[in-house]
C-alpha positions as CSV (number, residue, x, y, z in Angstrom):
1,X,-49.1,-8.0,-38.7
2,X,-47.6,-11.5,-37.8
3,X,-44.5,-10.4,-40.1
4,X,-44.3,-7.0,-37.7
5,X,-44.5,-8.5,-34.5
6,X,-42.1,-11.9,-35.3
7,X,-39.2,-8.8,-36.3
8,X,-40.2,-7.4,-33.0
9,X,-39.9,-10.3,-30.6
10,X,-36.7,-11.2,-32.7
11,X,-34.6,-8.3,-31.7
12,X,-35.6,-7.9,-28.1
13,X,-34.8,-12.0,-27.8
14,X,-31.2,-10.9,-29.4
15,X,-30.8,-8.4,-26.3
16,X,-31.7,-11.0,-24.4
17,X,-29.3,-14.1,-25.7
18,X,-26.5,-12.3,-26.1
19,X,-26.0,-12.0,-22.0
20,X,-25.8,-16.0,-22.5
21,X,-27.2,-16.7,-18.7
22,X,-30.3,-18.0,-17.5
23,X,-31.5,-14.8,-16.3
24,X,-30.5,-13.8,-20.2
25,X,-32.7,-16.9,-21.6
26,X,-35.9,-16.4,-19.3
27,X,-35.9,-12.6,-20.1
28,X,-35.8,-14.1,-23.9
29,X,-38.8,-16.7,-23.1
30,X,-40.7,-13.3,-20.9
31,X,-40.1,-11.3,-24.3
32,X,-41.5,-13.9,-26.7
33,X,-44.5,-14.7,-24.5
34,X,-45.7,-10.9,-23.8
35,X,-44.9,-8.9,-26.8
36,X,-48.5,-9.8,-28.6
37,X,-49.5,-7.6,-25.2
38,X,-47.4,-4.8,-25.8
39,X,-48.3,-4.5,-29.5
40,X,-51.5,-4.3,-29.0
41,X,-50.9,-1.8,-26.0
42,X,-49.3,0.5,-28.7
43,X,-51.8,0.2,-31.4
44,X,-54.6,1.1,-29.0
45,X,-52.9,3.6,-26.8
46,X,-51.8,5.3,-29.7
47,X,-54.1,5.3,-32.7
48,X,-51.2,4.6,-35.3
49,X,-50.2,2.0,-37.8
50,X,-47.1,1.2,-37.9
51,X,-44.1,-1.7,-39.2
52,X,-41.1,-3.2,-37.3
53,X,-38.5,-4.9,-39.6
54,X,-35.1,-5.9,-38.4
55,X,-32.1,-4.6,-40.6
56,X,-28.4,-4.4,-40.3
57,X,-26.6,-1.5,-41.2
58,X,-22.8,-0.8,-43.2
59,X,-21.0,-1.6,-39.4
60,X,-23.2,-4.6,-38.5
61,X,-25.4,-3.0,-36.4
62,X,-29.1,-4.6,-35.9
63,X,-31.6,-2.2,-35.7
64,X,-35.2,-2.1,-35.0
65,X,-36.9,-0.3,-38.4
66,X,-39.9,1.4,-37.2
67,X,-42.6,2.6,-40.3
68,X,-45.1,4.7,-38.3
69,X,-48.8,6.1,-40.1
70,X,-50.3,8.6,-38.3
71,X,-53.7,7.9,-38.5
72,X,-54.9,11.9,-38.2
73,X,-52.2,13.2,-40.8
74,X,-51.8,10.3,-43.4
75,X,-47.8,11.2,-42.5
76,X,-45.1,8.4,-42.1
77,X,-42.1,8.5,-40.0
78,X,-39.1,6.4,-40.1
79,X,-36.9,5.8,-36.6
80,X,-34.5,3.2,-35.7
81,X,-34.3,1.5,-32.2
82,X,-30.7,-0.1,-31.3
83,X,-30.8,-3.0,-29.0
84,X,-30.9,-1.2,-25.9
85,X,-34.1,0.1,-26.9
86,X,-32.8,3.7,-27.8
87,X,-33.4,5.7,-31.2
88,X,-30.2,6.3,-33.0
89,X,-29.1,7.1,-36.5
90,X,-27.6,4.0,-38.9
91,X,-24.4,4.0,-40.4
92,X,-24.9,3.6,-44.4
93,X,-27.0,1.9,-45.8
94,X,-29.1,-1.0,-44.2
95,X,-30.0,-4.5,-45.5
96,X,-33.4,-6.2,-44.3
97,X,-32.4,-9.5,-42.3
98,X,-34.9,-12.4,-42.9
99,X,-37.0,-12.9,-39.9
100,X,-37.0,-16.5,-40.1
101,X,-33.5,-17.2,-40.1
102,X,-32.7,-14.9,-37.4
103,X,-35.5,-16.4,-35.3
104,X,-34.0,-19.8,-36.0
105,X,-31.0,-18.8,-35.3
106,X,-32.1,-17.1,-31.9
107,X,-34.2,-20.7,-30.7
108,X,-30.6,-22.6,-31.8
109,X,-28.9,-20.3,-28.8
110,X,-31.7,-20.6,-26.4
111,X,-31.9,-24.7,-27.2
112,X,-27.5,-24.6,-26.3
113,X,-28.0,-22.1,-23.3
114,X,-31.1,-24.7,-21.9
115,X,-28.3,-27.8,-22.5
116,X,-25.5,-26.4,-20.6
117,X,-27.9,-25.2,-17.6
118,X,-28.7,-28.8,-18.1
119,X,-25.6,-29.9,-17.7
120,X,-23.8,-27.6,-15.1
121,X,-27.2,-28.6,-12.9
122,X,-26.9,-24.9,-11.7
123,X,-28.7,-25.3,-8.4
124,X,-27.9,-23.1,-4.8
125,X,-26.1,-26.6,-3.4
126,X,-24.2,-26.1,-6.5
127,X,-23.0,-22.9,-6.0
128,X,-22.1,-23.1,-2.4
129,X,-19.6,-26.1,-3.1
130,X,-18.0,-23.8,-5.7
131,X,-17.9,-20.9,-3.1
132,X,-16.4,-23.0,-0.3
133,X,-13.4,-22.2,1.5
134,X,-10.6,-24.2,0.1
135,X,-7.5,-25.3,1.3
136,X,-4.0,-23.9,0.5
137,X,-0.4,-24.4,0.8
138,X,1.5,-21.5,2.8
139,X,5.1,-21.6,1.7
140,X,8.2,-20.0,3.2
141,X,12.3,-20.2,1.7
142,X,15.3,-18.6,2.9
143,X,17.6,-18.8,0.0
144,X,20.6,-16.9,-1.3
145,X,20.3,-17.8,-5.0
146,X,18.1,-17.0,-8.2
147,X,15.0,-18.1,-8.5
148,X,11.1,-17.3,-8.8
149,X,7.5,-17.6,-6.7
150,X,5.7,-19.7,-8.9
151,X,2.5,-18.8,-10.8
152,X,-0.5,-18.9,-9.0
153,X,0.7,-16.9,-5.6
154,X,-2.2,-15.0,-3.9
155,X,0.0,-13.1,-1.6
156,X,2.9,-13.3,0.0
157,X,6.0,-11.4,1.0
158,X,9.5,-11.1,0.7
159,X,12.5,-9.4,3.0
160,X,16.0,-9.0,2.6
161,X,17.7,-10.1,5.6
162,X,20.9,-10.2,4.3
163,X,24.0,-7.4,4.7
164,X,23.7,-6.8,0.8
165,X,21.1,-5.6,-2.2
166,X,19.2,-8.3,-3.3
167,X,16.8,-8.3,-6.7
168,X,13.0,-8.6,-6.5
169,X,11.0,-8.4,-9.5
170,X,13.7,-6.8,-11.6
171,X,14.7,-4.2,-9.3
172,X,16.7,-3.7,-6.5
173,X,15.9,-4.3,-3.1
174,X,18.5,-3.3,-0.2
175,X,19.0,-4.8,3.0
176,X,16.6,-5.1,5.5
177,X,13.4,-4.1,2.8
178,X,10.6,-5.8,3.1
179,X,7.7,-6.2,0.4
180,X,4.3,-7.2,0.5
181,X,2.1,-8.4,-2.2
182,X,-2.0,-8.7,-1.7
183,X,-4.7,-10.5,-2.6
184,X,-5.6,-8.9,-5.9
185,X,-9.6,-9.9,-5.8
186,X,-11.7,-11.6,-8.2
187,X,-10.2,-14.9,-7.7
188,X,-6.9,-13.7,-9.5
189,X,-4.0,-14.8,-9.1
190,X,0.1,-13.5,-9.2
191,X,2.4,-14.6,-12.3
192,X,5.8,-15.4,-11.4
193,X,8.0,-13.2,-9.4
194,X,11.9,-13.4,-10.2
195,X,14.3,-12.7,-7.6
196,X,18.1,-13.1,-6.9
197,X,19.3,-13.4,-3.6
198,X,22.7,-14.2,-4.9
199,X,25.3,-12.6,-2.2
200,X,22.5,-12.1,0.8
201,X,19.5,-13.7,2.2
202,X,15.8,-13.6,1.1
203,X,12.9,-14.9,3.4
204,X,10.2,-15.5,1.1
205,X,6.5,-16.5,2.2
206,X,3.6,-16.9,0.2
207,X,0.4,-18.7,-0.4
208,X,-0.7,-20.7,-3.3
């Protein structure tokens, strides 16, 4: 039984890791403490015998090996359970992973998540310094030559105020067009924008 239950708690900690957050390493440390309870739960509720043993099948998918006895009929039945905690079928055939490496492996992530926590101090004083407004530079040009916005723009815009086609981007733009770009979200940012102005007069404002 100690065998069954380590293969148990040694997938559901995978689910767990593999978020690589905090809330991702205490849902591993909640797993490990309370699956002796839910075992037990099943045995009782259910009246069956049963073996859990973590195996990989021919894609390198871990799956949950489930060897069920029930108790009434004397029949056995074989089911896989993916990570996500849903039967499915494997792909070819599986090999048996050794529980004690994997659950060495799994307490070598938890021991590197716990470090960098550590040492990012992750605290809400934290966050709101990395959240405050910061300052930025707003820059404007009136040019008639070639040239780009740097990388790094957030917005900006651009209008011909000459008498002739200009090129913005690698296309045309005529006389007296103006065009926008927005904030794109997510803390992205614009690559560089080419333009010519060669022969007219581009007003370009943007903020970096």
């Amino acid at each position: 039984m100690e065998k069954q239950i380590l293969d148990k708690k040694i997938l559901d900690a995978l689910k767990c890791i593999k978020c690589n957050t905090a809330e991702g390493a205490a849902e591993a440390n909640a797993i490990l403490n309370d699956i002796l309870t839910a075992v037990g739960t099943l045995v009782t509720e259910n009246k069956i015998d049963f073996e859990l043993a973590a195996v990989k099948d021919s894609e390198g998918t871990v799956w949950q090996m489930v060897f069920e006895k029930d108790e009434a009929t004397g029949a056995i039945n074989v089911k896989y359970i993916g990570a996500d905690g849903t039967p499915g079928a494997v792909v070819g055939g599986v090999t048996f992973l050794d529980p004690i490496l994997v659950l060495t492996n799994i307490l070598t992530a938890l021991a590197t998540i716990y470090t960098n926590l550590q040492l990012n101090t992750i605290s809400v004083a934290n966050i709101d310094t990395k959240l405050a407004p910061q300052p930025r530079t707003h820059i404007t040009l009136s040019l008639s030559a070639v040239g780009a916005v740097p990388v790094g723009s957030l917005c900006g815009s651009v209008l011909n105020a000459g008498n002739a086609a200009g090129v913005w981007n690698g296309i045309p733009i005529p006389a007296g067009v103006s065009i926008p770009w927005q904030p794109i979200g997510n803390r992205d940012v614009y690559g560089a924008i080419p333009f010519d102005g060669t022969g007219t007069l581009l007003i370009i404002e943007f903020t970096l």
